[in-house]
C-alpha positions, 0 to 999 in steps of 0.5 A: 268794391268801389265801382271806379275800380271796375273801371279799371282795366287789370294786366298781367306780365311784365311791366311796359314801363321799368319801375325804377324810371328814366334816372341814371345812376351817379358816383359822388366824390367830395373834396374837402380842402383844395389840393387834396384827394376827392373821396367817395361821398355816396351814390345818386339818381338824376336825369342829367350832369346838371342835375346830379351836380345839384343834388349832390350839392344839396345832399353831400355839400351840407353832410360836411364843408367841402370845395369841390364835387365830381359826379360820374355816372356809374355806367362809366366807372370801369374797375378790377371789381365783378361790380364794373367790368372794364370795357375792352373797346379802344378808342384815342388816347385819352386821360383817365382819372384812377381811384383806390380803395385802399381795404374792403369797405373803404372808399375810393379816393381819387389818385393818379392820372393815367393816358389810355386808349380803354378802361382795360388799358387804363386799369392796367396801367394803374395797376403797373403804379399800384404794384402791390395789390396787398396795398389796395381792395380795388382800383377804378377808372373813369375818363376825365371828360365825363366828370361832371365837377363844380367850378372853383367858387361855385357855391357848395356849402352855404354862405351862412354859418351851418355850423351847426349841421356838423357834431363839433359845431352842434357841441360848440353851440349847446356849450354856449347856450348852458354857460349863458344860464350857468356858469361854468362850474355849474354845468360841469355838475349838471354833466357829472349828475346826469351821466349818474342818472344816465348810467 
């Protein structure tokens, strides 16, 4: 044994420090057109607002062509699911942002609005809007003011031509490239032989 090790003083018990570090938790929800709904992308961790905002841009925004990010930290998500227990503490009148999950495994897309003094109050009231639960899995609520979104203009996808990150824009690419070498007709038997080859 190396005689650094020895140096090394040994502990038991729990750890001082928790393993997973001083990051919080972060919802994202990409808006693919404007005018449209937001729709569940994914899940990050990120030290503040600023720095999920540019993560998710990093991450999310060059998965596939959008216009707009929202980053919730999930601590504030509130829902009629066990995972996110509505608080039932009242505060003033506040606007709240609800989201539906439309069946299990579904992501949540971004509805209506709703003013309410508490998450419990929020849910109940887009519960009041979304009547039959056959037509929803689970229902979330976040006030509006701790939604950390991109402005309109800010740069999410790049300004260069990435098309090529996206399955239509790759396809589009190889095509262009083959009929460079090969005319049309040509590439149409190279596909057909090797499909025989494949299967």
């Amino acid at each position: 044994m190396s005689k650094l090790r020895d140096d090394v003083e040994l502990t038991s018990g729990d750890l001082e420090t928790p393993p997973e570090g001083d990051l919080a938790g972060y919802v994202i929800f990409t808006q693919l057109k404007a005018g449209q709904p937001f729709l569940y992308a994914g899940c990050l961790d990120a030290a503040d607002d600023d720095m999920a905002l540019i993560f998710a841009r990093e991450h999310y925004g060059q998965d596939q062509e959008c216009v707009g990010i929202w980053a919730i930290p999930v601590e504030m998500v509130s829902g009629t699911d066990s995972i996110h227990p509505a608080s039932q503490d009242v505060g003033g009148m506040q606007p709240y942002q609800v989201f539906v999950q439309a069946r299990r495994g579904a992501g949540h897309v971004s509805a209506e609005t709703v003013q309410a003094r508490s998450p419990a109050e929020a849910i109940e009231k887009a519960r009041e809007i979304h009547r039959d639960p056959k037509k929803y899995y689970t229902l979330w609520v976040v006030p509006q003011r701790i939604i950390a979104a991109t402005s309109k203009g800010d740069l999410i996808w790049r300004f260069s031509d990435q098309s090529y990150r996206l399955a239509r824009g790759y396809s589009k690419e190889v095509r262009e490239k083959w009929t460079r070498f090969r005319d049309e007709s040509a590439l149409r038997e190279y596909e057909r032989e090797d499909l025989k080859e494949a299967f």
